[in-house]
DSSP file (Angstrom, degrees, kcal/mol; ACC not computed):
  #  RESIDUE AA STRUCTURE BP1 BP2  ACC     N-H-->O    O-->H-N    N-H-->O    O-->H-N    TCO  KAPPA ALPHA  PHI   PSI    X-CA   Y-CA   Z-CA
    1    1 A X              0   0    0      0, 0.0     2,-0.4     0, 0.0    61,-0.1   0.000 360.0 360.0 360.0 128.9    2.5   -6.7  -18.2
    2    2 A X        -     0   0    0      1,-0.1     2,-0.3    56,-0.1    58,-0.2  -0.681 360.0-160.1 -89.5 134.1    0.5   -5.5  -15.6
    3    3 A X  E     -A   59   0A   0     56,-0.6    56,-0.9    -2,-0.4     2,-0.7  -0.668   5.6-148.0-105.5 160.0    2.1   -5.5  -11.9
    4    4 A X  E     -AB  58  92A   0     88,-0.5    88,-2.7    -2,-0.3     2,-0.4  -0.847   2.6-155.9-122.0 129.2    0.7   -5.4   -8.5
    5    5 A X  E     -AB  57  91A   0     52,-4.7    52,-0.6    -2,-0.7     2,-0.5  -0.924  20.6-160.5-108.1 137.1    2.3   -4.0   -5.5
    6    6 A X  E     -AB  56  90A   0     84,-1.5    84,-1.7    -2,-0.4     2,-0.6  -0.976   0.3-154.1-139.2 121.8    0.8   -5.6   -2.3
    7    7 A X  E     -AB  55  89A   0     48,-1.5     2,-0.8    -2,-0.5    48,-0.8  -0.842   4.9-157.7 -96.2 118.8    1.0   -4.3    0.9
    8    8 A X  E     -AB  54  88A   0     80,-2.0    80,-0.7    -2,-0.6     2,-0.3  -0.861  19.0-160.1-103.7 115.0    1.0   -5.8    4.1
    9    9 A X  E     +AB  53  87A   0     44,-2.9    44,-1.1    -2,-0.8     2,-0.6  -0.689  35.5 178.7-114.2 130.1    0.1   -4.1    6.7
   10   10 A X  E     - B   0  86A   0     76,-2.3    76,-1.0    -2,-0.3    41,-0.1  -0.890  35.2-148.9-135.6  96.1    0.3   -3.9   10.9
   11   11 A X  E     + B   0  85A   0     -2,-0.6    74,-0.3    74,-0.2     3,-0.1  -0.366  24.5 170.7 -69.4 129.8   -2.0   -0.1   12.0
   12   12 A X        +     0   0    0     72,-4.5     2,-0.4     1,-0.2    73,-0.3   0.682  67.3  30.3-132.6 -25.0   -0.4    0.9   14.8
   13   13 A X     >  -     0   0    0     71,-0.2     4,-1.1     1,-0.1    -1,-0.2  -0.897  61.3-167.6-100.9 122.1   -2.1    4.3   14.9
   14   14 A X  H  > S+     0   0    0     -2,-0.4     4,-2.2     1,-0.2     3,-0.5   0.871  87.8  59.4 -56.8 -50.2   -5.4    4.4   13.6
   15   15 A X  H  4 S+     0   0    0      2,-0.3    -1,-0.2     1,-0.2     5,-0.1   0.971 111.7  39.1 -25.1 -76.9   -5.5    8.1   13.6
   16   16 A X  H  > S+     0   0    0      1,-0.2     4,-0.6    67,-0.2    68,-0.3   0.457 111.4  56.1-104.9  24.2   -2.4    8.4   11.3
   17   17 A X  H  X S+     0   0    0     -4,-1.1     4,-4.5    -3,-0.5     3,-0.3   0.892 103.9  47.5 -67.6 -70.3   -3.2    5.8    9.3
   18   18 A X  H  < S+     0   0    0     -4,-2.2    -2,-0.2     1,-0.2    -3,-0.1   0.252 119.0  53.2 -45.2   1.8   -6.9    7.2    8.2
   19   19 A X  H >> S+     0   0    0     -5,-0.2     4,-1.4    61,-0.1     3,-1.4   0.755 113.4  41.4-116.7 -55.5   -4.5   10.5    7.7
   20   20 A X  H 3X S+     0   0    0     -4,-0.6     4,-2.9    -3,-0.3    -2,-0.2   0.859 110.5  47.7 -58.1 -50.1   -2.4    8.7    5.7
   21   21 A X  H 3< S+     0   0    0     -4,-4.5    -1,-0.2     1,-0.2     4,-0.2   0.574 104.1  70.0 -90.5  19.5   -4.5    6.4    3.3
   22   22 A X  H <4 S+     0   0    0     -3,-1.4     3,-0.3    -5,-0.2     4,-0.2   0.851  98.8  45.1 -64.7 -40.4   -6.6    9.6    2.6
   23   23 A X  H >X S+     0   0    0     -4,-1.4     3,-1.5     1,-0.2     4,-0.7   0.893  99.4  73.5 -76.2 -29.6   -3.7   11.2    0.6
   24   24 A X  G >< S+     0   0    0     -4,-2.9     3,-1.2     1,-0.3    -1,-0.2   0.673  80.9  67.1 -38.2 -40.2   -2.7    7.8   -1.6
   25   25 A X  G 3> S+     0   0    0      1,-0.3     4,-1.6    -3,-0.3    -1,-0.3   0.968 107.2  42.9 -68.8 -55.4   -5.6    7.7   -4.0
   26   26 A X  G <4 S+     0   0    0     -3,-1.5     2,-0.6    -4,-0.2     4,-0.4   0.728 106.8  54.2 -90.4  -1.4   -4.1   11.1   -5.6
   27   27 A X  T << S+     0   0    0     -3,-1.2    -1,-0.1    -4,-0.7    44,-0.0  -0.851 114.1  57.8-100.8 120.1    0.0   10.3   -5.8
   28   28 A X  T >>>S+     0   0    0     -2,-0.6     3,-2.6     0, 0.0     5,-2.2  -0.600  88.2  63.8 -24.3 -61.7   -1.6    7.2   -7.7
   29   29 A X  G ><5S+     0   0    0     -4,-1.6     3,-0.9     1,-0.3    -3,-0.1   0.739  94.5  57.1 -21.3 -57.7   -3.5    8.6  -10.4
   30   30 A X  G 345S+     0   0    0     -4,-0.4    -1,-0.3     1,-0.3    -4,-0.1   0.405 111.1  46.8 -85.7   3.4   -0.5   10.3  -12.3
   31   31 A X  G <45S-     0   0    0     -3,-2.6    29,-0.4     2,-0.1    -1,-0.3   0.594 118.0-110.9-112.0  -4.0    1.2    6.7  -12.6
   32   32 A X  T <<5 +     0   0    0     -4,-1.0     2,-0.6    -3,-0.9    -3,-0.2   0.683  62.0 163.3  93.0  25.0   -2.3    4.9  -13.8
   33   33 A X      < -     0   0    0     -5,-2.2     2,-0.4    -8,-0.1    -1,-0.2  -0.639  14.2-175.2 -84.6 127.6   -2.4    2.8   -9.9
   34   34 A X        -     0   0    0     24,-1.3     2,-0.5    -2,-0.6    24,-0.5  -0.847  16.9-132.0 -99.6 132.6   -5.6    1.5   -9.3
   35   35 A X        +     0   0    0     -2,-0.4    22,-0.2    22,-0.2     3,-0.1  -0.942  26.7 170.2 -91.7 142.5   -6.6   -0.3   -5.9
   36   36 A X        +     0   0    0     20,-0.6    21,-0.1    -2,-0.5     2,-0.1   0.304  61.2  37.7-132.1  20.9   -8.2   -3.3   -5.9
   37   37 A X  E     +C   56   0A   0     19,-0.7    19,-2.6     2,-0.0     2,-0.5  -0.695  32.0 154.8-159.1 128.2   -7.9   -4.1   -2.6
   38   38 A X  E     +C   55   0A   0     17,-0.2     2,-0.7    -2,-0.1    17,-0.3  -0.880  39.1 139.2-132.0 120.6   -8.0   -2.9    0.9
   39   39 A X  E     -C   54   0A   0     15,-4.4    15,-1.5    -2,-0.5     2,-0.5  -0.917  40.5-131.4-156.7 150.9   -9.1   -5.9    3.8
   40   40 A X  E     -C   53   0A   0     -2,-0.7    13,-0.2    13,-0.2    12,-0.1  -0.808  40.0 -96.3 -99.6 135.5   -8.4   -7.2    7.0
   41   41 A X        +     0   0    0     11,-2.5     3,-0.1    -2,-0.5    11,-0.1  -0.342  38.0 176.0 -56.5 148.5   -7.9  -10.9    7.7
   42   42 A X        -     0   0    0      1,-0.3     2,-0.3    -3,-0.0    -1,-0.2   0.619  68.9 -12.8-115.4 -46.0  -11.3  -12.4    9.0
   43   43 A X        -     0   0    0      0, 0.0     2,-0.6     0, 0.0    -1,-0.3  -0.986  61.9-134.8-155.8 159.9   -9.9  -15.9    9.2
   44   44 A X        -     0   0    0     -2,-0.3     3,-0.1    -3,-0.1    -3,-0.0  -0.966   8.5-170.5-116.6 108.0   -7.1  -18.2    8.2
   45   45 A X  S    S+     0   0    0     -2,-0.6     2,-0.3     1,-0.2    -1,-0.1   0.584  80.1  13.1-114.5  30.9   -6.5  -21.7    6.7
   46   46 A X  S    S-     0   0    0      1,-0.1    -1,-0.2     0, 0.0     0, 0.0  -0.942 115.1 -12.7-151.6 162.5   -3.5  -22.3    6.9
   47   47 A X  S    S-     0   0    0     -2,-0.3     2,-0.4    -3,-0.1    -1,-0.1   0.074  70.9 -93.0  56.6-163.0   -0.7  -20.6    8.9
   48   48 A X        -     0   0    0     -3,-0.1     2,-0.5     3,-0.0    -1,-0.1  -0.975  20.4-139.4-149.5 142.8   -0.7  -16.9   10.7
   49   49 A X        -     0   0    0     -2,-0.4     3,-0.3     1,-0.1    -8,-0.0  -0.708  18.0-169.3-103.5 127.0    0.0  -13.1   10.2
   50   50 A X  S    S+     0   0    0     -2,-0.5     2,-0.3     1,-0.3    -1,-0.1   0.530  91.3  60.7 -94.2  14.8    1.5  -10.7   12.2
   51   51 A X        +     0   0    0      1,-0.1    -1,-0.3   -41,-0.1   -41,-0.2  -0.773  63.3 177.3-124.6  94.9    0.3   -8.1    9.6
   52   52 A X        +     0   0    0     -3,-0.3   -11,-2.5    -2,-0.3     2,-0.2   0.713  54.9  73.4 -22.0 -58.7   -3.5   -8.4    9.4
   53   53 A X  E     -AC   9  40A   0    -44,-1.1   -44,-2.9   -13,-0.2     2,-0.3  -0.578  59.9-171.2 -85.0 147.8   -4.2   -5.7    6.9
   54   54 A X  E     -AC   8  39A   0    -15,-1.5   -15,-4.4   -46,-0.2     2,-0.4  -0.959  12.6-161.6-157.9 142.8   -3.5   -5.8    3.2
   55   55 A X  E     -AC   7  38A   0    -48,-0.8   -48,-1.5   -17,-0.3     2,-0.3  -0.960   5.9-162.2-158.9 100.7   -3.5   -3.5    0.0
   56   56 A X  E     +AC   6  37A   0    -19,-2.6   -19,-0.7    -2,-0.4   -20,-0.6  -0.880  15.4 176.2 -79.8 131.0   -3.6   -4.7   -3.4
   57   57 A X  E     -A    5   0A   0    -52,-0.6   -52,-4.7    -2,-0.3   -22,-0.2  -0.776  13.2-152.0-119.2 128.9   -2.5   -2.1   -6.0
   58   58 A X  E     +A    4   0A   0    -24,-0.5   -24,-1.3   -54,-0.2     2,-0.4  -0.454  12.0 178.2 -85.9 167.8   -2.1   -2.5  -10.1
   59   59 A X  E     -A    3   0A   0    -56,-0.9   -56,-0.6   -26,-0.2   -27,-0.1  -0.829  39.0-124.6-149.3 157.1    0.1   -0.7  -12.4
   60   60 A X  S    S+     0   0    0    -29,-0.4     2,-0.3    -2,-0.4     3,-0.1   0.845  97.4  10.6 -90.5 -39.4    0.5   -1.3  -16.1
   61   61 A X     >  -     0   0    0      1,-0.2     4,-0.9   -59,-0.2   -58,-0.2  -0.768  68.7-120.3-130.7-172.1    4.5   -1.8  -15.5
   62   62 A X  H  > S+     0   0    0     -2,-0.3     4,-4.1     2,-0.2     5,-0.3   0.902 120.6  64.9 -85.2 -41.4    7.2   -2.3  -12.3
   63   63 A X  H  > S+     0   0    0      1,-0.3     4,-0.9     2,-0.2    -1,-0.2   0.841 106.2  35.6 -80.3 -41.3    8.5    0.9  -14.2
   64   64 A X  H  > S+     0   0    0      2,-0.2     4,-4.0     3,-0.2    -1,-0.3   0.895 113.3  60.2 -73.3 -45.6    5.2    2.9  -13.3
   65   65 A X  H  < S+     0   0    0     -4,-0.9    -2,-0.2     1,-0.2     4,-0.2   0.912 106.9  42.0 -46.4 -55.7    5.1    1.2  -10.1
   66   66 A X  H  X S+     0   0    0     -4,-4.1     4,-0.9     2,-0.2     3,-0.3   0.703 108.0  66.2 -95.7   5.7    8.5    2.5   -8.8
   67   67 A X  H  X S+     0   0    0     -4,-0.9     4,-0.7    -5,-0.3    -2,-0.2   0.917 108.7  38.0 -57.6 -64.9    7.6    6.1  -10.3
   68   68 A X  H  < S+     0   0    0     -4,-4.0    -1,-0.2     2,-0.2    -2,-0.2   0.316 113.4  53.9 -77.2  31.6    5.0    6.3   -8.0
   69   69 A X  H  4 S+     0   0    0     -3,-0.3     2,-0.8    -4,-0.2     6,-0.5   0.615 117.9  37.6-108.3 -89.2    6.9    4.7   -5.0
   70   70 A X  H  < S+     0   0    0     -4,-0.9    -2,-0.2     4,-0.1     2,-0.1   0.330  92.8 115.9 -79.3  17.1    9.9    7.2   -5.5
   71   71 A X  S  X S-     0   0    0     -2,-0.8     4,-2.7    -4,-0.7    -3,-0.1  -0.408  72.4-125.6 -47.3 150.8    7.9   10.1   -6.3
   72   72 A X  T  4 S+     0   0    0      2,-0.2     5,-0.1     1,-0.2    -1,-0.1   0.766 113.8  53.8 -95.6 -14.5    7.7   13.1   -4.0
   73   73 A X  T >> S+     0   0    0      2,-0.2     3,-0.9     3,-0.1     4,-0.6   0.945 116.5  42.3 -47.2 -58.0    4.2   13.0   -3.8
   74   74 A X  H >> S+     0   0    0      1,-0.3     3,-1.9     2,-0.1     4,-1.0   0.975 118.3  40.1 -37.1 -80.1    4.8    9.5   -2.7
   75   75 A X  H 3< S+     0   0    0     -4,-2.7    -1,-0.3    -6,-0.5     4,-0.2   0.095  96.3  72.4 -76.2  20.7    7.6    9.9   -0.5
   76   76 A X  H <4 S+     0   0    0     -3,-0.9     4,-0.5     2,-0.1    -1,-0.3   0.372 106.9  52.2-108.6 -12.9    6.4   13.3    1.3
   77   77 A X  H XX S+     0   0    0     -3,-1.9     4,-1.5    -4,-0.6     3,-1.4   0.864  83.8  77.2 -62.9 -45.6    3.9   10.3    2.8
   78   78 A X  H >X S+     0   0    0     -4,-1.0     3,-1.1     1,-0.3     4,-1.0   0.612  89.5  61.1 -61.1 -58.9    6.1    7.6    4.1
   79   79 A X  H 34 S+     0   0    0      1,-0.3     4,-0.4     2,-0.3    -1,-0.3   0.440 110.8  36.4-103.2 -43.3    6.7    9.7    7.0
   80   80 A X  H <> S+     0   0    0     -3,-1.4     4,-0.8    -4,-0.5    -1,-0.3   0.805 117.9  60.3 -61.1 -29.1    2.6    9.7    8.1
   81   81 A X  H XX S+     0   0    0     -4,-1.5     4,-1.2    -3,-1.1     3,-0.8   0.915  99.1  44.1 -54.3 -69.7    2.8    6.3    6.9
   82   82 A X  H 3< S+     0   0    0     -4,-1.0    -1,-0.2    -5,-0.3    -3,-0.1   0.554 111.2  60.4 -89.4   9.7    5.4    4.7    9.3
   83   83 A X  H 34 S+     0   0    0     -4,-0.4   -67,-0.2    -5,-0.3    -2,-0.2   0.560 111.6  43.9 -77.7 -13.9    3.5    6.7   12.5
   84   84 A X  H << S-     0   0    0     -4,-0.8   -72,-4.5    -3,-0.8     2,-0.3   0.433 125.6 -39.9-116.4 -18.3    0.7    4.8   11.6
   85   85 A X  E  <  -B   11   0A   0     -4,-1.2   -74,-0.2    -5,-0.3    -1,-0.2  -0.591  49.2 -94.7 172.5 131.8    1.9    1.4   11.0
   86   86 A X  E     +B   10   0A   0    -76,-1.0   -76,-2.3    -2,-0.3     2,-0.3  -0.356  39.3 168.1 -85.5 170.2    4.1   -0.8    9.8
   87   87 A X  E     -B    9   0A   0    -78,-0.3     2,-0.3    -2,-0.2   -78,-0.2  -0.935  32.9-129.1-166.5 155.0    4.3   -2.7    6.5
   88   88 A X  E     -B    8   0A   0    -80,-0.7   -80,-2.0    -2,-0.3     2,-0.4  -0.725  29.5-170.9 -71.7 129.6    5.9   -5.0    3.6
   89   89 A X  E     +B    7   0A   0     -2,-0.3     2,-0.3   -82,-0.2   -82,-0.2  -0.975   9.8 166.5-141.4 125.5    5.6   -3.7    0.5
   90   90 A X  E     -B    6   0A   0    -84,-1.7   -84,-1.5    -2,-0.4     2,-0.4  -0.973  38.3-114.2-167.1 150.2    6.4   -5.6   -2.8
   91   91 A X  E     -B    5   0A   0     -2,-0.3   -86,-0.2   -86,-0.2     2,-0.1  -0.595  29.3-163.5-115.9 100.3    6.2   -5.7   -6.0
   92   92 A X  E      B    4   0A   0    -88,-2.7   -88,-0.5    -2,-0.4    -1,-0.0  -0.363 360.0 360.0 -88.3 165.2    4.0   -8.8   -7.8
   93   93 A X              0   0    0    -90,-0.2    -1,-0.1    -2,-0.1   -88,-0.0   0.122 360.0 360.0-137.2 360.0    4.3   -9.9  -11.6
């Protein structure tokens, strides 16, 4: 069953952000994560977000999904990652 991890996102430096969502694409790969979305809200109808930005990414299982989460490719990120913004991150099925 394929799962989606969706990120919600609030840039608080653009800088290390752009630093950060250069490296992702390649600790992805070795677990099969595809993005399939990267977007900023344009408009709303109904309700409001204090995270604007949003991230789509699939995996074939949750079991691939938290391989690349707790990876050290992975984790040698979160540290550009929370300099650049904060986020929700969780795990669809």
């Amino acid at each position: 069953m394929n799962v989606y991890v969706i990120g919600q996102i609030r840039i608080t430096d653009q800088e290390k952000w752009n630093d950060y969502k250069s490296q992702v694409q390649s600790t992805l790969e070795p677990y099969g994560g595809k993005v399939l979305l990267r977007g900023t809200c344009i408009d709303a109808f109904v309700g409001t977000t204090d995270y604007p930005d949003v991230v789509a990414i699939e995996f074939d299982s949750v079991e691939k999904a938290k391989e690349w989460y707790y990876s050290s490719a992975y984790q040698s990120l979160v540290p550009i990652r929370e300099k650049g913004a904060e986020i929700i991150l969780h795990v669809y099925g």
